[in-house]
N, C-alpha and C positions, 0 to 999 in steps of 0.2 A: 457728612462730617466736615468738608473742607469749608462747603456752605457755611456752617454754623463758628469754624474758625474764625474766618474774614469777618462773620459779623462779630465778632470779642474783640478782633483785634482793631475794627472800627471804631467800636463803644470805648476803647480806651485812646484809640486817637483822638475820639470827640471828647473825652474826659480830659484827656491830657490841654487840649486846646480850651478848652475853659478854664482850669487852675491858672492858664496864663493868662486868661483875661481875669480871673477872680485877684490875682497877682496885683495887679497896675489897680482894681477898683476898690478895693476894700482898701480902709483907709489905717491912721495909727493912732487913734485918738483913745482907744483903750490903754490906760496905765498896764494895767498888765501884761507881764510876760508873755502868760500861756497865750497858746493859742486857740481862734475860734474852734469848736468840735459842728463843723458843716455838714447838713446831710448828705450821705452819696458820697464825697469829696472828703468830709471830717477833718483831720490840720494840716492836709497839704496844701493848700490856701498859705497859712501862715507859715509854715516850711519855704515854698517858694520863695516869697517876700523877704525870708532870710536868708538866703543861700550865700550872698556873697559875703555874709558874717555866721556862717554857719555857727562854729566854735562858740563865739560870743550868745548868739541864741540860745543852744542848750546849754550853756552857763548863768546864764538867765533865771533860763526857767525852772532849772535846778536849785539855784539859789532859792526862787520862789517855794518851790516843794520841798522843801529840807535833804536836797539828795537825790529824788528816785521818783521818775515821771514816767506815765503812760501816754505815749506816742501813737495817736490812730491812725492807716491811714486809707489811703479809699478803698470804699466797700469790694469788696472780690481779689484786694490786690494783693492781700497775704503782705502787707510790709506797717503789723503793728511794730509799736518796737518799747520796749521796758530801758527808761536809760536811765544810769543811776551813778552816782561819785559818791555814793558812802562808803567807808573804811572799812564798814563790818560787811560790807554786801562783797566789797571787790573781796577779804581776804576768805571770804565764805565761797565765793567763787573758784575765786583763783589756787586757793591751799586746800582750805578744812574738808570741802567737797568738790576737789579738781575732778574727782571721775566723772561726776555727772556735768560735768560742763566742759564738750570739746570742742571742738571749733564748728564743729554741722557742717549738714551738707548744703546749707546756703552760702555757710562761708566758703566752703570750694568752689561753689558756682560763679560766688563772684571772683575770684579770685584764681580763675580759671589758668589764666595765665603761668600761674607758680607751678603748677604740676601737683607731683608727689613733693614739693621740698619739703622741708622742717614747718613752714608757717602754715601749709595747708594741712601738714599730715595730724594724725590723732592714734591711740593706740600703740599697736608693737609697730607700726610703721614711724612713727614719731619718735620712740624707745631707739629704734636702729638711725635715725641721722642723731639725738644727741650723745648717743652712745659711741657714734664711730669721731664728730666732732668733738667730743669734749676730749678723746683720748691723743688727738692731734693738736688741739688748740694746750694740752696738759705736757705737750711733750716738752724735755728742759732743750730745745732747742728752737722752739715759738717763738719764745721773747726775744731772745739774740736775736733771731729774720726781722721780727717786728720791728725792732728800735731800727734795726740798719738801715730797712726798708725805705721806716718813715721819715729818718734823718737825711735819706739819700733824697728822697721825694721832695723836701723842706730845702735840702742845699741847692739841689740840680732843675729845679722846678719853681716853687716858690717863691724865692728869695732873688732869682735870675727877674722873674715876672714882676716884682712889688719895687725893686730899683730900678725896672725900666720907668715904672707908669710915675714913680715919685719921682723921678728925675725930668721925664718933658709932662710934667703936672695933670694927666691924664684921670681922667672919673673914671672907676673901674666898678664892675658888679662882685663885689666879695664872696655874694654868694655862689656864683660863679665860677670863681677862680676855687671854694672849696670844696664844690662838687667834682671838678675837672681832678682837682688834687688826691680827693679820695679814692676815685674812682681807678686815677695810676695806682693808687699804692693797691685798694684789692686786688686789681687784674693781677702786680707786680707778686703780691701775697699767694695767692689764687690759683691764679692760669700761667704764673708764669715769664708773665710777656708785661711789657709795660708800653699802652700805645702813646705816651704822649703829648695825651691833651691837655697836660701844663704845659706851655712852653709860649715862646711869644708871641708866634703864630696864633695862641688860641685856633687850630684848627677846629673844623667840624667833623664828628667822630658817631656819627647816627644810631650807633648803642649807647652808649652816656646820654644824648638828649634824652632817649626814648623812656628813659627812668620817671621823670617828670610828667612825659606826657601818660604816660601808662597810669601813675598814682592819683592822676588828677580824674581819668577815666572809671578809676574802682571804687574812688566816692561815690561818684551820683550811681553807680550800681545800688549802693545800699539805700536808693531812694528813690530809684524811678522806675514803674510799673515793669514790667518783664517785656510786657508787648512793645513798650517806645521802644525797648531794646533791643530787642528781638527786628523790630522795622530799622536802625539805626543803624545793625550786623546786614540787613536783607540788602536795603540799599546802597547802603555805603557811606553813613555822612555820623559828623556830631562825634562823642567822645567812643563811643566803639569803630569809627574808623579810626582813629587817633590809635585809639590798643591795639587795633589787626596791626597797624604800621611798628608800634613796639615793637609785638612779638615777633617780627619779622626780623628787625634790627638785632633783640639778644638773639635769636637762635644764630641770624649767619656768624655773629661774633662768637658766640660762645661752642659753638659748633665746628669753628677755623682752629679756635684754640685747642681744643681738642684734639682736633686731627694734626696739629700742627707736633703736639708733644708725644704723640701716638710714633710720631716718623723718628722723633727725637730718639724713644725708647729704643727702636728697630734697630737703628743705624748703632745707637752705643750698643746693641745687645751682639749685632755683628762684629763686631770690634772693627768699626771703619775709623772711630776717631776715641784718642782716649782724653781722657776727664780727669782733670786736676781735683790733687784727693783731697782738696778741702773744697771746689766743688761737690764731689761725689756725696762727702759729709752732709753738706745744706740740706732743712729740711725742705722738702719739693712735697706741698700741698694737695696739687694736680695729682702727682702721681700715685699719691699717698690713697685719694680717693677714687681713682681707678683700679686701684687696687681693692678698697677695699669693696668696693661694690662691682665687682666683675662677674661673681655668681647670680647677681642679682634677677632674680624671676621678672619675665618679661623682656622689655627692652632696656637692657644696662644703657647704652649710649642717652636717650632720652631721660631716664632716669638722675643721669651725671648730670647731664642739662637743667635739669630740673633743679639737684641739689646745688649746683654753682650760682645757678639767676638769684635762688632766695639768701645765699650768702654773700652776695655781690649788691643785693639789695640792702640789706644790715650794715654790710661793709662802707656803700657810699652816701647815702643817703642821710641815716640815721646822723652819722658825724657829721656831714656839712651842714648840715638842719643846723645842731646842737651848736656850731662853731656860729654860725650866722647870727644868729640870737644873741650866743654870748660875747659878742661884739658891739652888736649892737646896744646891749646892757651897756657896756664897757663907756660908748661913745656917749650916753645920756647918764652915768654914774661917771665922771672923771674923778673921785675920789677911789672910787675902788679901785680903777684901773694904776692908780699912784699906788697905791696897797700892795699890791700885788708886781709891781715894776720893785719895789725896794725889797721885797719877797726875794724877787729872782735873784736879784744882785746880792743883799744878804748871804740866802742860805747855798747856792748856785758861787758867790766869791764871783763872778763873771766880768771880765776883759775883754777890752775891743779884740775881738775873732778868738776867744776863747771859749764861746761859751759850750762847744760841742763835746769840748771833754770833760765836761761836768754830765753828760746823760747816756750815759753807760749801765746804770744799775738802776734797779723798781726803787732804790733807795732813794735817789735822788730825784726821782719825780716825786716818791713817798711826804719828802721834806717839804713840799710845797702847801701848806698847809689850808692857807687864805686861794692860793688859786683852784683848789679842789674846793673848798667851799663856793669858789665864785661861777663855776662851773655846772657845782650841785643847784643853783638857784636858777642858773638860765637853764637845765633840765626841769627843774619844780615848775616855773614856767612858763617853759615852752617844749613840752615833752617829746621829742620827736616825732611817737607815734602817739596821737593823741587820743583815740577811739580804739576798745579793743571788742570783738565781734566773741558771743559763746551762742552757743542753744544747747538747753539743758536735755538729757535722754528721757529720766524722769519728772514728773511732775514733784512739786516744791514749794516750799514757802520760805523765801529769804529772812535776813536778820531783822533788814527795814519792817517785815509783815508783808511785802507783797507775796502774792501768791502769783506761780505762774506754772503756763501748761506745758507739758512734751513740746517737745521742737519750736517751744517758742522764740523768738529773737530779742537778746539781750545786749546792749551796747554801752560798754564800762569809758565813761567820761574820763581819761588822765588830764586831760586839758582843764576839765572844770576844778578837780580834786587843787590844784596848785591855787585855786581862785577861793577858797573859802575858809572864810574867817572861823569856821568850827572846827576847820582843822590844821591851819595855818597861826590864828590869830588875826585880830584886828590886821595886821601892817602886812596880813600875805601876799597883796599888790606892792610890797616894795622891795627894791634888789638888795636883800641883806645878807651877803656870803658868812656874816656872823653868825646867826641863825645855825651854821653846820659845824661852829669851832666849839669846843668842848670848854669850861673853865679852866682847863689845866693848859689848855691848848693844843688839844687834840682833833680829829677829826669826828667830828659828830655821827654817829650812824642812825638814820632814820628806818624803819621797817618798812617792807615793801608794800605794804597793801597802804601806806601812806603815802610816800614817793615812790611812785611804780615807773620812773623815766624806763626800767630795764624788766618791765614786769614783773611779776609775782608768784611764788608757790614753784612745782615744777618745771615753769616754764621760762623759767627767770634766765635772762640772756647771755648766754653761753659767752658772748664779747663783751663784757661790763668792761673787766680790764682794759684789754685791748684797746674800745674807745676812749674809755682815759687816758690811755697811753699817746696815741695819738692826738687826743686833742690839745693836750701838757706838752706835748713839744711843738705843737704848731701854734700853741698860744706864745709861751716861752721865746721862739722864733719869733716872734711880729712884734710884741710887747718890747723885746728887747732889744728890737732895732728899728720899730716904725710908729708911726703917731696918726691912726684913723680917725677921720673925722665923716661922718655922714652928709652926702649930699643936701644943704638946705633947701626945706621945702619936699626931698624924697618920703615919700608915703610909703610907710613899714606895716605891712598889715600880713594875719597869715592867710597863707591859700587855701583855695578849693581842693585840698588833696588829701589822699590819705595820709602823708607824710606832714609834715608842720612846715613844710617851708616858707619863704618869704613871696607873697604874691607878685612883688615887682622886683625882685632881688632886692640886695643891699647896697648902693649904691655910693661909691666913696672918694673920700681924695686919701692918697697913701703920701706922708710925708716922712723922710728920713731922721731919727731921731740924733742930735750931737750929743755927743760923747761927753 
């Protein structure tokens, strides 16, 4: 048996090392998209060849097949894949028949790292996280933590960081400074604790980076044979060392934090120290969740861990994506960005150092009409998550007509859906926050299996608000007191990740706006 192991896991190393030499020798003088179908090998050849434009490839070739493409790939390696951006396939999926499409047991394998949270789970295991967060995230005392939170985040963080760099004319990575930002405010939301990593130091904070490198690792999962993988965990090297070192990072942090609020309880349960009663009032997240998963079968502590990483993931990630992008709109549209500046001042009435007492109420983010459209357009996009993973239980035939089998592996394009003229329009490549204003001058509502930035059906994202909310006042914030302009000559491209982020960051000069 071990024998006959070593030799599979050879034949895919020598497999593996030929797609890299088929890579560099096959050439691009095909018009076509799709890619060659190679014996033995079939399109990972042309897979390779695209990776550092992954996105764009299957946008491509989707384009080419009106939506909905069969992905081969080498012989033995079980990684076909059905990938598809039609409106009726995703809402067929995703809604009309969500039971038969849960995430599989491929998507936990890759995705190992998440545990039990909310993104791996399926079932009544899935039912109990949105069930205990929707009832927390619904409570009337969310939004009050929320706004202070992010406002606190924006004055004491932020705004300290963007008048240092625009004052000694400093290039800063935006993207950067939005991750680090989000990141305080989940932890602050969360766990509790706020480490810090906005501030001028830009310290190093080894759970915050590891987000990145973790997401950049659970891509090539969903494309590179099991055995490179499997040798990559053995040894030690390539993007599965990159994720051991993750996982390492969230457990000691999220694991500190933990035990940190565990002492906090004991100590007020003793009554060694008392608690101011509009402290005691504040909703506390943490605790809310330890509670309510304290009977939890198995191991509770692990289990906690598990459901904080995947909301700590949502939390920072998805919003810094989304803000990065729509900045970067912003920086290449200077008409919109005027649009939406005389928005604020307009409906906002805003004064030099007044503007924080205008964002007190959903009303007043509500009123912003042109910047929720301009918003909705760098999600249409550039969707934070742009790839979403199903395998069907049963066998099926979708809307398109493809037919496919049990446990096959299904990969819904949101990246491509924002790119096509049969469901945008001719002008879907262009930043039109119009597009989301209603004639009367309303907010336009799109259906989800059309713009799925927050996915679709049951599983549609518990944080829609939430990330609106915070990204409206930290656009609000920058808009209304700074003037970005992007590095000339910086290369804006997205990454290798499962997240959309910016492969080089965003790269900027921050200048202070006169009055």
């Amino acid at each position: 048996m071990m024998a006959n192991y070593i030799i599979i896991q050879l034949f895919f190393l020598f497999l593996f090392t030929l797609l890299i030499f088929l890579k560099f020798w096959i050439g691009g003088s095909c018009r076509s998209s799709l890619p060659t179908d190679w014996p033995v090998v079939r399109m990972t050849p042309g897979l390779l060849k695209n990776a550092h434009r992954i996105h764009e490839f299957i946008t491509d070739i989707l384009k080419e097949c009106h939506g909905t493409f069969q992905f081969k790939g080498p012989v033995f390696s079980d990684l076909d894949l059905l990938i598809t951006s039609e409106p009726a396939n995703i809402h067929y999926i995703l809604s009309k028949n969500f039971t038969n499409y849960p995430k599989g047991p491929d998507f936990r394998k890759i995705f190992d790292v998440l545990g039990d949270g909310i993104f791996n789970a399926d079932a009544h295991l899935w039912e109990l996280h949105r069930r205990t967060t929707m009832s927390l995230f619904n409570n009337v005392e969310f939004y009050k933590v929320l706004l202070e939170s992010t406002k606190n985040k924006v004055k004491q963080g932020l705004i300290p960081v963007l008048d240092y760099v625009s004052r000694g004319g400093i290039e800063v990575d935006l993207q950067e400074i939005f991750q680090r930002l989000t990141f305080d405010n989940i932890c602050s939301l969360l766990l509790d604790q706020d480490p810090q990593s906005l501030s001028l130091e830009l310290p190093y904070i080894p759970c915050e980076k590891a987000f990145t490198e973790a997401e950049e690792a659970l891509l090539y999962r969903h494309f590179l044979p099991e055995s490179i993988l499997m040798l990559q965990r053995v040894v030690g090297f390539g993007k599965e060392k990159s994720l051991s070192k993750a996982r390492e990072a969230f457990d000691g942090f999220i694991y500190k934090c933990i035990s940190t609020k565990r002492q906090q309880i004991q100590i007020g349960d003793s009554g060694e120290t008392s608690t101011p009663e509009e402290e005691s009032d504040k909703l506390d997240l943490l605790t809310a969740y330890m509670e309510a998963y304290k009977a939890k079968t198995g191991n509770p502590e692990v289990f906690l861990r598990d459901t904080l990483l995947n909301l700590m993931i949502a939390g920072r990630d998805t919003t810094s994506t989304a803000l990065s992008w729509f900045f970067w709109l912003l920086a290449e549209n200077p008409a919109v960005e005027y649009k939406i500046q005389e928005e604020i001042e307009s409906k906002l009435q805003t004064k030099e150092g007044e503007i924080w007492k205008h964002l007190n109420h959903r009303e007043d983010l509500g009123n912003l009409v042109y910047l929720h459209g301009a918003l909705c357009e760098a999600l249409r996009l550039f969707p934070p998550v742009a790839l979403e993973h199903k395998a069907p239980i049963q066998p099926d035939i979708l809307p398109s007509g493809h037919p496919i089998d049990k446990d096959s592996k299904i990969v819904l394009s949101f990246y491509s859906m924002g790119r096509m003229e049969n469901i945008w329009g001719k002008d879907c490549l262009e930043f039109k926050p119009e597009r989301w204003i209603t004639d009367r001058g309303g907010i336009k509502h799109e259906p989800s299996y059309k713009f799925p930035a927050f996915n679709a059906g049951p599983r549609t994202c518990l944080g829609k608000e939430m990330a609106f909310t915070q990204m409206k006042i930290i656009a609000i914030s920058i808009i209304h007191n700074y003037k970005i302009e992007v590095v000339k000559g910086h290369q804006v491209v997205p990454s290798d990740s499962i997240i959309l982020q910016m492969k080089y960051g965003l790269k900027a000069m921050v200048s202070k706006r006169i009055p």
